[in-house]
Backbone bond lengths (Angstrom), bond angles and torsions (degrees), N, CA, C in turn:
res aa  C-N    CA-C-N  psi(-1)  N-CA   C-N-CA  omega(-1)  CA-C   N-CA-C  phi
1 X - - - 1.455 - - 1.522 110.12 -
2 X 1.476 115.88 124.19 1.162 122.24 -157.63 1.914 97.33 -104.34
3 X 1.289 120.07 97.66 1.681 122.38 178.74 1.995 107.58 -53.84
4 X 0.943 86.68 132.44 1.798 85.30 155.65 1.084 126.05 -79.82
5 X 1.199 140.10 -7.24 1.349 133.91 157.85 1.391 94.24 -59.67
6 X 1.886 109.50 122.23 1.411 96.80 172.80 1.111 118.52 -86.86
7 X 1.796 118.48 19.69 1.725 113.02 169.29 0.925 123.20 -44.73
8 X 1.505 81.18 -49.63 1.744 110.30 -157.33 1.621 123.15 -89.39
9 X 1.358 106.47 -28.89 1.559 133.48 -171.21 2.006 102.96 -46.92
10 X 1.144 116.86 -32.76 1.574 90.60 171.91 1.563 141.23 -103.54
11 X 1.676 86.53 32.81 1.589 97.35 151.14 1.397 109.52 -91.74
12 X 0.983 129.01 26.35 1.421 110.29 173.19 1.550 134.09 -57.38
13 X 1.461 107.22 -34.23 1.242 121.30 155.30 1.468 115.24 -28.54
14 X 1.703 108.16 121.90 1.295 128.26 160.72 1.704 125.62 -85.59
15 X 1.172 120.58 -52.05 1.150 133.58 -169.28 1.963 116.88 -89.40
16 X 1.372 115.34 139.87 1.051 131.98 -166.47 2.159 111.71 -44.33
17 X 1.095 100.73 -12.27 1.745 116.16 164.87 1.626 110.22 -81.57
18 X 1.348 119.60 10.15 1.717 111.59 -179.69 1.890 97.17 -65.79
19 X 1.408 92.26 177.16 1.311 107.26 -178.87 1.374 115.02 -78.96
20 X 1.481 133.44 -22.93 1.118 113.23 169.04 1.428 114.38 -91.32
21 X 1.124 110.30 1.83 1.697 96.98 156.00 1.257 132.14 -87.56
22 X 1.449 124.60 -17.97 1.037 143.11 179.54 1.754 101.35 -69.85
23 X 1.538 104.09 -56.71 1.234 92.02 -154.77 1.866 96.70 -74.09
24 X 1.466 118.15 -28.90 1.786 107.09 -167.48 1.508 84.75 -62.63
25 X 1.724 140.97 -63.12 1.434 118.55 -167.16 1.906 107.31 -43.32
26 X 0.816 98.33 -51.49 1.853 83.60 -176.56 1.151 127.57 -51.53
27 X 1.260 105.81 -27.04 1.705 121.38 -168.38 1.808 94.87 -67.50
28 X 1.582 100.07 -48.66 1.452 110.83 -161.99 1.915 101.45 -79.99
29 X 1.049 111.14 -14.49 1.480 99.93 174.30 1.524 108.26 -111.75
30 X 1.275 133.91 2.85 1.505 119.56 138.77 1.719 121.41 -76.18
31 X 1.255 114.38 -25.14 1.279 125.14 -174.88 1.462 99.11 -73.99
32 X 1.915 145.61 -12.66 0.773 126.28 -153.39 1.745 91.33 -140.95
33 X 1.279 113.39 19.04 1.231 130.46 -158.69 1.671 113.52 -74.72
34 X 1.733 84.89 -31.73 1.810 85.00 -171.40 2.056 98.96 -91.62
35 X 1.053 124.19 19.13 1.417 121.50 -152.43 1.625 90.09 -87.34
36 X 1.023 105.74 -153.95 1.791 106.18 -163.65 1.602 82.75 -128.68
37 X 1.478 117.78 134.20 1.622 132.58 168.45 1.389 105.27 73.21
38 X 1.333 118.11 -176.26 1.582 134.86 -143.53 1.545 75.89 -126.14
39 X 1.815 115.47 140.82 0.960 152.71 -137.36 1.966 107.30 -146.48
40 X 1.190 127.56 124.77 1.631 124.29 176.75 1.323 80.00 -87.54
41 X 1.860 116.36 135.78 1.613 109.59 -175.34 1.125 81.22 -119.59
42 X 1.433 142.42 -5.19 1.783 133.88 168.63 1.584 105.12 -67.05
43 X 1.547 105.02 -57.11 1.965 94.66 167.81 1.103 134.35 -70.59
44 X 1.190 118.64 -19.22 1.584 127.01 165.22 1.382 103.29 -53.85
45 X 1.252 99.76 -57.07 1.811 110.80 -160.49 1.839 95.87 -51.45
46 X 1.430 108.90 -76.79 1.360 125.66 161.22 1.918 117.13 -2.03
47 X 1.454 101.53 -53.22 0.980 92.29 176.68 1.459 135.85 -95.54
48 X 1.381 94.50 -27.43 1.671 95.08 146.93 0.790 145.25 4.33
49 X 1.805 87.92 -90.33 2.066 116.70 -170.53 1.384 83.18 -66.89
50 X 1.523 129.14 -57.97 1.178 117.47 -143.52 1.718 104.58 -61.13
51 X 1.447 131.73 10.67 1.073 123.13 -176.74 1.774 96.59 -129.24
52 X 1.501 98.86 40.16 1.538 121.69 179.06 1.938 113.82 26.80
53 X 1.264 110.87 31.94 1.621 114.92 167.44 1.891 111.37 -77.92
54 X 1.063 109.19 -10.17 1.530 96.05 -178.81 1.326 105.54 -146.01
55 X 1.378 130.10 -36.30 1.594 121.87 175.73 1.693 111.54 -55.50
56 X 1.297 102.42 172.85 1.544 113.11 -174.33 1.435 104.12 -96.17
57 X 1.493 119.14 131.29 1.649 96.66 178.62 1.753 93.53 -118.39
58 X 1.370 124.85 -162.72 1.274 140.65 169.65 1.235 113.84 -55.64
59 X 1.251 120.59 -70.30 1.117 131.08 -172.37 1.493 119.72 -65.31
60 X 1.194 125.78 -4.05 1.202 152.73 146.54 1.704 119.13 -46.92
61 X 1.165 112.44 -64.39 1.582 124.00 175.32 1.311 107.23 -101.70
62 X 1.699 133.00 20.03 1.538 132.29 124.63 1.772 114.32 -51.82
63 X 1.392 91.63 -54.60 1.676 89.74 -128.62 1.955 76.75 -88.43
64 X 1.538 122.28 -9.04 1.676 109.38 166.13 1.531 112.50 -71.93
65 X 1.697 107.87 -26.84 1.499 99.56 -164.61 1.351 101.96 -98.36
66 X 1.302 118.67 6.14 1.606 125.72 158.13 1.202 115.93 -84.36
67 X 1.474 130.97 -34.56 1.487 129.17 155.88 1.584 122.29 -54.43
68 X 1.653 95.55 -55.50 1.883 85.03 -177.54 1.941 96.21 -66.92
69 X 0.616 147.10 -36.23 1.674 127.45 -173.73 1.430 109.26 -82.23
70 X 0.667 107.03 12.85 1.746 108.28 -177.66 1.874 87.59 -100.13
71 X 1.236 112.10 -56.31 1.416 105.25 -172.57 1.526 112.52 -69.33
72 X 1.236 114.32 -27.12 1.599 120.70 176.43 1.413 111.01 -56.26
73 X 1.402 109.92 -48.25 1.245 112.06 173.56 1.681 131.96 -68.91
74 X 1.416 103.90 -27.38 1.384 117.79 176.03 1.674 112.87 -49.61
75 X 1.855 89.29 -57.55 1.365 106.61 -156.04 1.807 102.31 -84.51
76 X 1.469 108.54 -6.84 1.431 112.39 167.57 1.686 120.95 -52.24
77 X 1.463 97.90 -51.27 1.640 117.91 170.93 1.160 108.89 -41.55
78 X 1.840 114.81 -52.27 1.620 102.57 -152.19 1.973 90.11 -96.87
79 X 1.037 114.30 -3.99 2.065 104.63 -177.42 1.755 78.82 -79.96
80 X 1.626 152.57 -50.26 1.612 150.56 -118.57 1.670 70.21 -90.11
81 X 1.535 109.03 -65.29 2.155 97.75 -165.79 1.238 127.33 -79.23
82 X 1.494 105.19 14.68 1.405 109.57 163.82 1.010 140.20 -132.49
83 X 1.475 108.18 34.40 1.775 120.95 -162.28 1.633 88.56 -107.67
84 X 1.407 142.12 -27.89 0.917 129.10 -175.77 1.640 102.11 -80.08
85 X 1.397 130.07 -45.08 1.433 110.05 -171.37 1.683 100.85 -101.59
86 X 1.080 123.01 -7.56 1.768 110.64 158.47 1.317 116.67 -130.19
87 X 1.440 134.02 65.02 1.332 152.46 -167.84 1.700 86.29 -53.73
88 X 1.061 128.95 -23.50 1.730 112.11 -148.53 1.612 96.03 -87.84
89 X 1.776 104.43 -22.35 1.376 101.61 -170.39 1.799 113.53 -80.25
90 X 1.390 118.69 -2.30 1.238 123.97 169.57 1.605 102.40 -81.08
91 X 1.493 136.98 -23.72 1.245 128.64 -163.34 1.773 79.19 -116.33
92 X 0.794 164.36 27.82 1.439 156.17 121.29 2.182 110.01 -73.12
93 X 1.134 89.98 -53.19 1.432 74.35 158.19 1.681 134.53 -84.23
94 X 1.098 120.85 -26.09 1.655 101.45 163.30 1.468 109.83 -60.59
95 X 1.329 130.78 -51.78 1.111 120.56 -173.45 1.740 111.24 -46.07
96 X 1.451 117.64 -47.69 1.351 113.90 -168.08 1.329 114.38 -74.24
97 X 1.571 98.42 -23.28 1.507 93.35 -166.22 1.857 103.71 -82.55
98 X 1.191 101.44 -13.53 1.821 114.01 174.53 1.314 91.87 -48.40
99 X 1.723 113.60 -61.98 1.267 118.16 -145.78 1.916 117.15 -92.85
100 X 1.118 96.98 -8.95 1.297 113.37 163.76 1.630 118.84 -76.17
101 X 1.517 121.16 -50.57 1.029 159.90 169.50 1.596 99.03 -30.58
102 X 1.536 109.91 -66.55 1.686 118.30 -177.77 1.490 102.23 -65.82
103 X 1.570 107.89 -63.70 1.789 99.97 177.30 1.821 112.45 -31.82
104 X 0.972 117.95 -58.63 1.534 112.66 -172.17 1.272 108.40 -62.79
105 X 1.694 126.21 -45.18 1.275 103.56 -172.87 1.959 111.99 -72.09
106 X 1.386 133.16 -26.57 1.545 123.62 -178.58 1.739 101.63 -104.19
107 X 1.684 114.32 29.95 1.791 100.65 161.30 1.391 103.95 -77.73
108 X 0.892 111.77 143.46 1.654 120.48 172.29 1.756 117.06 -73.53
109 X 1.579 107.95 -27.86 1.210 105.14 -171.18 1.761 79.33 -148.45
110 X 1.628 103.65 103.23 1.760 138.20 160.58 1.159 99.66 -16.40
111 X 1.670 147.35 129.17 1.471 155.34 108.14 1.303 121.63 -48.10
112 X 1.436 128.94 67.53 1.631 120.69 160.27 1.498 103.76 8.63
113 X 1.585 103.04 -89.75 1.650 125.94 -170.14 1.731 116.57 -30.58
114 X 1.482 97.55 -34.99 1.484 96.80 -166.47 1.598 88.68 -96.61
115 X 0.941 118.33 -32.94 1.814 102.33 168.84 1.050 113.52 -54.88
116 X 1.660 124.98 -73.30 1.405 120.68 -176.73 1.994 109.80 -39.53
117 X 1.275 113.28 -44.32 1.810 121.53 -173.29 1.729 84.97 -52.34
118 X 1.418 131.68 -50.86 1.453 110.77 -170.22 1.387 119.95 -82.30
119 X 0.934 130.29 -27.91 1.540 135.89 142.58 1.687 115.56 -27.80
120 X 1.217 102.58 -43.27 1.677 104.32 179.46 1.311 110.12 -80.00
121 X 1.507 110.97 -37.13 2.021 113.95 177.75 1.440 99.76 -84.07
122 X 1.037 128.31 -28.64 1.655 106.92 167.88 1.504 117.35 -76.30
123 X 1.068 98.25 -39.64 1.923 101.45 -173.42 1.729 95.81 -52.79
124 X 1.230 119.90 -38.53 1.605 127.96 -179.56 1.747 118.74 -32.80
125 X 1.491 67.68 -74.32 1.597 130.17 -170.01 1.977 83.13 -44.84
126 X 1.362 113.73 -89.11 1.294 119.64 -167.20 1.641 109.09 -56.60
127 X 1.129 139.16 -20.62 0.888 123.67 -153.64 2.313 90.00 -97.02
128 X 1.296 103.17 -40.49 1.887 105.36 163.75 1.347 100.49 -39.45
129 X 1.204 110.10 -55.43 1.969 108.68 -151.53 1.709 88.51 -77.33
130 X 1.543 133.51 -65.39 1.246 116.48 -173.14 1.284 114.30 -39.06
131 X 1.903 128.07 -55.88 1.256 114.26 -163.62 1.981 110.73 -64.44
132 X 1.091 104.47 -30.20 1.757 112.94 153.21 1.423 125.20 -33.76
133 X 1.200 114.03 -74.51 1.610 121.86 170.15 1.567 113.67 -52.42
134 X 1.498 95.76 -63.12 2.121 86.64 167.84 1.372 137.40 -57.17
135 X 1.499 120.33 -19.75 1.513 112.60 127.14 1.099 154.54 -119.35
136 X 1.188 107.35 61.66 1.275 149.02 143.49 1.449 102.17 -92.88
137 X 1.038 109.64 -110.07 2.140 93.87 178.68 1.652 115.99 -2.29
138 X 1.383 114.28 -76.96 1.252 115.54 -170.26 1.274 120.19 -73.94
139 X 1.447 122.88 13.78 1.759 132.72 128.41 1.421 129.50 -69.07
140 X 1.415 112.99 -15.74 1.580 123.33 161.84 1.308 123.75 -110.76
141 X 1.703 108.67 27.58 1.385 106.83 170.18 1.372 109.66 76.09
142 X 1.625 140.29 20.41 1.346 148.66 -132.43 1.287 91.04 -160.62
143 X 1.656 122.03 72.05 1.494 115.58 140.92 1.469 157.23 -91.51
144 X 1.305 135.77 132.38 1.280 115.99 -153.42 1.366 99.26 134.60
145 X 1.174 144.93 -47.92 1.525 139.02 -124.57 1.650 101.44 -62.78
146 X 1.279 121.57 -56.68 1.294 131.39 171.15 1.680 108.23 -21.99
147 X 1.282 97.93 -71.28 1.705 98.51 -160.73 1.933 96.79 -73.00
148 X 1.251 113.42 -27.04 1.577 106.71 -173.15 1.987 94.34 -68.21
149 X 1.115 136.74 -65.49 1.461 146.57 174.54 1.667 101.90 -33.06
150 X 1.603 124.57 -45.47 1.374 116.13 164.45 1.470 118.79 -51.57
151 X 1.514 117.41 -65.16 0.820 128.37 155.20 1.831 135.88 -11.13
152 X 1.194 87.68 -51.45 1.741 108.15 -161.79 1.920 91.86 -79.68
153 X 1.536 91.26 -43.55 1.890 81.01 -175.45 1.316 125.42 -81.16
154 X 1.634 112.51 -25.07 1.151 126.88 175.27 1.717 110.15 -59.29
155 X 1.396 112.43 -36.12 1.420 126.54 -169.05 1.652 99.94 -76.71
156 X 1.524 126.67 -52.59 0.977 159.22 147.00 1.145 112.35 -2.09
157 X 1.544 117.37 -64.62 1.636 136.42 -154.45 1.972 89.71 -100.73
158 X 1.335 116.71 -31.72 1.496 94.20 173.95 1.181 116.84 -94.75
159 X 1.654 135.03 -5.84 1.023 137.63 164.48 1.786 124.84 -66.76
160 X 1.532 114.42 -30.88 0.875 133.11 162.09 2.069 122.76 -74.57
161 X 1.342 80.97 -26.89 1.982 87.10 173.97 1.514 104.01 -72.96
162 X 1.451 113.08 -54.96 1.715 119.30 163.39 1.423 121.22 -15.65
163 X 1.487 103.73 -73.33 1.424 129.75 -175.70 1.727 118.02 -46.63
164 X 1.436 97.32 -33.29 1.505 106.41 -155.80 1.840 85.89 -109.73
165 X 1.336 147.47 -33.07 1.376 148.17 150.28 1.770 105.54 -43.29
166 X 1.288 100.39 -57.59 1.759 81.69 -169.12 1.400 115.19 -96.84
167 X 1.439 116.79 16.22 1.400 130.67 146.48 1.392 92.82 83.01
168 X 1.487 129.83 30.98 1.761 130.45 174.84 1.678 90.03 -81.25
169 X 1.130 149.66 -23.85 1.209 154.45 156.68 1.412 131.96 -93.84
170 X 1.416 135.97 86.13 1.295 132.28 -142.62 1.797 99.05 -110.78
171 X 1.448 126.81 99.09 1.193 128.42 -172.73 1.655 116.22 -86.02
172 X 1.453 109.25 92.57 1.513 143.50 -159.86 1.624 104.99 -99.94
173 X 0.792 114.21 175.24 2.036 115.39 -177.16 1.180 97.46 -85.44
174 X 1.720 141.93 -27.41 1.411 138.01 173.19 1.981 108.99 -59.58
175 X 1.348 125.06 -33.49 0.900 120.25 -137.59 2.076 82.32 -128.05
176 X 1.215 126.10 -16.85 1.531 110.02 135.36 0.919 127.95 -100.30
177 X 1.369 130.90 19.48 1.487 117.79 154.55 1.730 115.16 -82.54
178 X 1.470 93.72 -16.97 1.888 102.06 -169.90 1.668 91.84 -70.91
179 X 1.498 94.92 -46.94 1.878 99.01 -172.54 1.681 119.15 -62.65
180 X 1.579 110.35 -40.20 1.257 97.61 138.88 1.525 146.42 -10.90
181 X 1.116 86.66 -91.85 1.827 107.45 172.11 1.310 100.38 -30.85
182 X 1.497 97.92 -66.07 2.126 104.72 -144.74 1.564 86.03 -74.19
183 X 1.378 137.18 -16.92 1.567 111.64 173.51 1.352 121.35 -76.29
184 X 1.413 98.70 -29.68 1.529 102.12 173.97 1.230 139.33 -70.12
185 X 1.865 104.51 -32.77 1.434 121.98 165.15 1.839 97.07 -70.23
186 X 1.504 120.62 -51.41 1.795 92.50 -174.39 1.303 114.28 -59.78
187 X 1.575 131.39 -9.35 1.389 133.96 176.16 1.411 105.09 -45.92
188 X 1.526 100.62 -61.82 1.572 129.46 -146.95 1.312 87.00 -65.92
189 X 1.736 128.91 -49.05 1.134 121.08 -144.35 2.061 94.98 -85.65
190 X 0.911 99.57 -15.31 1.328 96.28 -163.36 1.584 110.24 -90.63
191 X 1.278 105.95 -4.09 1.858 121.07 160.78 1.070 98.36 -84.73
192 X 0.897 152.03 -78.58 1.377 156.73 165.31 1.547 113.67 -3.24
193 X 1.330 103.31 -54.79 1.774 102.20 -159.07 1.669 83.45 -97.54
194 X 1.411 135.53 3.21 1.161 135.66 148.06 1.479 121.24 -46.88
195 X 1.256 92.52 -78.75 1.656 106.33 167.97 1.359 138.90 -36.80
196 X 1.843 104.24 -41.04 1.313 106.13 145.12 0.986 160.25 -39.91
197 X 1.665 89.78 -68.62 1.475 105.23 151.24 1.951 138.59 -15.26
198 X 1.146 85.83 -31.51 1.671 119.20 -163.82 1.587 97.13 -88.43
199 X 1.124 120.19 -21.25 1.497 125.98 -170.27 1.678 111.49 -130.54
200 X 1.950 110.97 21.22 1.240 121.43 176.00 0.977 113.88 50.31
201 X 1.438 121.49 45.41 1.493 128.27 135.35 1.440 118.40 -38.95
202 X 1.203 123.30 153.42 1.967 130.37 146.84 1.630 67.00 46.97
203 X 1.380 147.51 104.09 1.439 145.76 140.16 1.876 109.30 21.46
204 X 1.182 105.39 20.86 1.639 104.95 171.71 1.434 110.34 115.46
205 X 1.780 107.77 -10.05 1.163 106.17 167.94 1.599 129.37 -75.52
206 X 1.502 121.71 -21.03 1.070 141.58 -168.98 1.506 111.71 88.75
207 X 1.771 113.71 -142.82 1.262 111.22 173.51 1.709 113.84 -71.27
208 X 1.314 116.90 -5.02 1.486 111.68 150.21 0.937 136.97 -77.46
209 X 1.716 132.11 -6.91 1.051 120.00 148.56 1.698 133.42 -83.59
210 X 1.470 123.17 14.54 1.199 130.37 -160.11 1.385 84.05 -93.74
211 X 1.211 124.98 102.34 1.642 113.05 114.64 1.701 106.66 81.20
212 X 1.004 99.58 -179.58 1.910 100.49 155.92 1.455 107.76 -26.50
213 X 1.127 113.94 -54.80 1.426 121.65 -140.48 1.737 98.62 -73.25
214 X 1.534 120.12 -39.36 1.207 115.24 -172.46 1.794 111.52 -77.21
215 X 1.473 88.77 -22.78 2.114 88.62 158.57 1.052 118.90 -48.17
216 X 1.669 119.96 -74.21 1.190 146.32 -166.23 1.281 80.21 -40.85
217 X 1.584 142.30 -105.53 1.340 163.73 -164.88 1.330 93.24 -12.36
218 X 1.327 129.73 -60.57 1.079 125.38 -179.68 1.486 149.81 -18.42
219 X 1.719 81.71 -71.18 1.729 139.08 161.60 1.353 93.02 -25.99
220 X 1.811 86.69 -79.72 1.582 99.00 -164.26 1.613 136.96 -34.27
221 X 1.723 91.44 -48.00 1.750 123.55 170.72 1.505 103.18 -38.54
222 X 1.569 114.28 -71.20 1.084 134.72 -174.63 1.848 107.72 -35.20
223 X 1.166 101.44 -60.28 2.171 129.89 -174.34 1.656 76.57 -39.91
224 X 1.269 98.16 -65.09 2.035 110.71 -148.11 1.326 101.22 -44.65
225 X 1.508 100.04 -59.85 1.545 103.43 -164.56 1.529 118.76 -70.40
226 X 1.537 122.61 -25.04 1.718 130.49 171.16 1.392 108.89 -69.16
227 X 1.749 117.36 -37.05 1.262 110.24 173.09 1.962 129.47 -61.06
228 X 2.074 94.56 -19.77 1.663 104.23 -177.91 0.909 85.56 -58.04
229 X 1.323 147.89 -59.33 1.166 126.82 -133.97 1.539 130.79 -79.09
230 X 1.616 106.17 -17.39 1.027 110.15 162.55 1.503 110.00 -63.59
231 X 0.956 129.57 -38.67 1.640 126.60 174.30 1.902 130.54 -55.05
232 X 1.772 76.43 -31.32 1.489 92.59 168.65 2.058 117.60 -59.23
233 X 1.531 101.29 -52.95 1.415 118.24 -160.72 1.697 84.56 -82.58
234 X 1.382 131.88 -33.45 1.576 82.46 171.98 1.747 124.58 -112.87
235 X 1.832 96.92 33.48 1.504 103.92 143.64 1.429 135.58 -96.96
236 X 1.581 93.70 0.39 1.659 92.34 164.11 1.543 115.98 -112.44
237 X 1.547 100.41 -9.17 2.120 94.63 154.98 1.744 111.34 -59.01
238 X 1.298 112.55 -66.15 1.115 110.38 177.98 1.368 114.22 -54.62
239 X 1.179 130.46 -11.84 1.644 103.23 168.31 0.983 115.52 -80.14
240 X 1.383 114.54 -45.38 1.884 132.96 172.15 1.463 90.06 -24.55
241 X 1.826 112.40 -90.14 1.390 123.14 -170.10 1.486 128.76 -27.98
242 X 1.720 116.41 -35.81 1.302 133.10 -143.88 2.065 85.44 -109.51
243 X 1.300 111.90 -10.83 1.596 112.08 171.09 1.732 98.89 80.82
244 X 1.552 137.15 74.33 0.965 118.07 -179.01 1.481 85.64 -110.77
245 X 1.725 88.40 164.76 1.747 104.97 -178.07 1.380 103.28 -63.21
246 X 1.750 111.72 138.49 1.220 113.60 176.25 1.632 123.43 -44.04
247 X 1.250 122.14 -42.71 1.397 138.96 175.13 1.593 107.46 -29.62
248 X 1.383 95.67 -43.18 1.736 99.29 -169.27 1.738 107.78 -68.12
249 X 1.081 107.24 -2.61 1.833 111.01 -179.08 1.632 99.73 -67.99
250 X 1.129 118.35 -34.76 1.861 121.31 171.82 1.405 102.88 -51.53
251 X 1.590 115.02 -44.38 1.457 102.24 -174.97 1.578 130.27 -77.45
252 X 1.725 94.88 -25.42 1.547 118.13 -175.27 1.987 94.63 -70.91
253 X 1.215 108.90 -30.49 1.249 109.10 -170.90 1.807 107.63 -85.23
254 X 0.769 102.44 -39.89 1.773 110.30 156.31 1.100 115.98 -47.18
255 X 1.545 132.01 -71.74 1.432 143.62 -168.30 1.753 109.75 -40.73
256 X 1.989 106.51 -51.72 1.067 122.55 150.87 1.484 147.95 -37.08
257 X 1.665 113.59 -35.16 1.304 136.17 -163.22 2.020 82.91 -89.61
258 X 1.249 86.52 -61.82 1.922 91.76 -170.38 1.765 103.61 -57.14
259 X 1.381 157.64 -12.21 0.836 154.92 -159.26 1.291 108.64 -109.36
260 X 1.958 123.68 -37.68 0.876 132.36 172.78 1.361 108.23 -82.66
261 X 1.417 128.13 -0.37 1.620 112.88 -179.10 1.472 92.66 -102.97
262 X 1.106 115.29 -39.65 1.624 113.17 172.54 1.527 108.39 -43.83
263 X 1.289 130.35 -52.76 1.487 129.50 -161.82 1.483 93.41 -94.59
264 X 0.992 144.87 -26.77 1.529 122.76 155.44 1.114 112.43 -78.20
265 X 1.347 174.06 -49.58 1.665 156.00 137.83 1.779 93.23 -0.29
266 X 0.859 142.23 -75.56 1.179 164.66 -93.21 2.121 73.06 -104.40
267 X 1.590 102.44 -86.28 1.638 105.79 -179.02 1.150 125.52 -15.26
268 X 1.563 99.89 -55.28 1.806 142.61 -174.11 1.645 99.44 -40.94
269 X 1.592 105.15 -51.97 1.177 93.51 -177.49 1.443 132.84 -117.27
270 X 1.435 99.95 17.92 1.229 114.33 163.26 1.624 101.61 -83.67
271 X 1.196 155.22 -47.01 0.965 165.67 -96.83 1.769 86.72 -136.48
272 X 1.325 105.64 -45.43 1.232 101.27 -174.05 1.679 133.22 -78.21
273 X 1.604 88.08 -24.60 1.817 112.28 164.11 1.252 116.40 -88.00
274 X 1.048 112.25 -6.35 1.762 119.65 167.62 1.579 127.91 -86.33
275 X 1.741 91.50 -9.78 1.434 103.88 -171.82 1.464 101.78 -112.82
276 X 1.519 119.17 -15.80 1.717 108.36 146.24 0.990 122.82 -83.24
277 X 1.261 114.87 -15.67 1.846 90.64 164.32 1.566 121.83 -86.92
């Protein structure tokens, strides 16, 4: 099963020919190249991983996706007390972290450094736009939104780990191709209610500020982005399974970081159009 997150998308590989097996056997039969006589580099290899020095395990893409959020959160603090006297440095980091963001997802071979660097422009990044939204809320009598939107994803992201462990949600090629679609149509729709915006739509919100209708829209955003994640967790089973180099846990932990900032933005502003009306 091939995820659309294209973090994550090239574990898709099922069978014992994936790429990270290919490449740790190679690694281990150039590394053994100058030795004296001919070598089985499938059992070598075999025994290796099996003594967990090069495969990817679980606990591996814990303790990365506990690093990149640890810095997200750090650097959240310092973008919340400084958007009022250096607003420019919240729009210096979305931009970078956009552009950082793409580099990580099409490097072929993962940068720690440049993961953790987007962790630092998002942690920025979110922490401008939250102190933004919270006043905004607390101009409509609407306090809280911040910690309720933590809340909502944190609750969110283990309700969805549940779902996808006890297999009440079974993520099949019918059910990412739907996720497909609906990301691409909220793409479309969300240029759109961009553009509006621009012409005082929804009071500047666009088709999110209309009415029912910019709820609903909302909603939906929210569905899209809790459902990636099921796509996420079973592109990092299959990597586990398929033996990828531990290294790649920076990326599995990336794929993650970007999915959860999407579905919190997402709360942010449901939470936040709920509090003008």
């Amino acid at each position: 099963m091939q995820s659309s997150n294209p973090v994550l998308s090239r574990y898709e590989k099922t069978d014992g020919s994936g790429f990270a097996y290919a490449e740790g056997k190679g690694a281990y039969a150039q590394a053994a190249a100058g030795g004296a006589g001919s070598i089985d580099t499938n059992a070598a290899f075999q025994q290796v991983t099996a003594a967990g020095g090069l495969r990817l395990t679980l606990n591996d893409v814990i303790v990365k996706t506990a690093i990149v959020f640890a810095i997200t959160v750090v650097f959240a603090f310092v973008g919340w007390n400084t958007v009022e006297s250096m607003p420019w440095l919240m729009w210096v980091a979305l931009i970078g972290g956009l552009v950082v963001g793409l580099v990580n997802s099409f490097m072929k071979a993962i940068s720690p450094p440049l993961v953790m660097l987007y962790a630092v422009l998002q942690g920025v990044m979110l922490g401008g736009i939250s102190n933004w939204y919270d006043q905004l809320a607390v101009s409509q009598n609407y306090g809280g939104i911040v910690l309720q939107a933590v809340v909502a994803t944190m609750t969110t992201f283990g309700v969805m780990l549940v779902l996808y462990l006890t297999g009440v949600i079974k993520v099949t090629k019918k059910f990412q191709s739907i996720m497909l679609v609906a990301m691409v149509s909220y793409l479309l729709l969300g240029v759109a209610s961009l553009i509006a915006a621009l012409f005082g739509v929804g009071g500047g919100w666009g088709f999110y500020g209309v009415g029912g209708i910019g709820l609903a829209i909302c909603v939906v955003g929210v569905l899209i982005a809790a459902f990636f994640l099921l796509l996420d967790f079973e592109a990092i089973s299959q990597g586990i399974r398929n033996g990828a180099p531990e290294r790649e846990s920076w990326r599995m932990a990336f794929g993650l970081l970007v999915t959860l900032i999407w579905l919190y933005l997402e709360f942010l502003r449901l939470l936040a159009i709920f509090s003008r009306s």
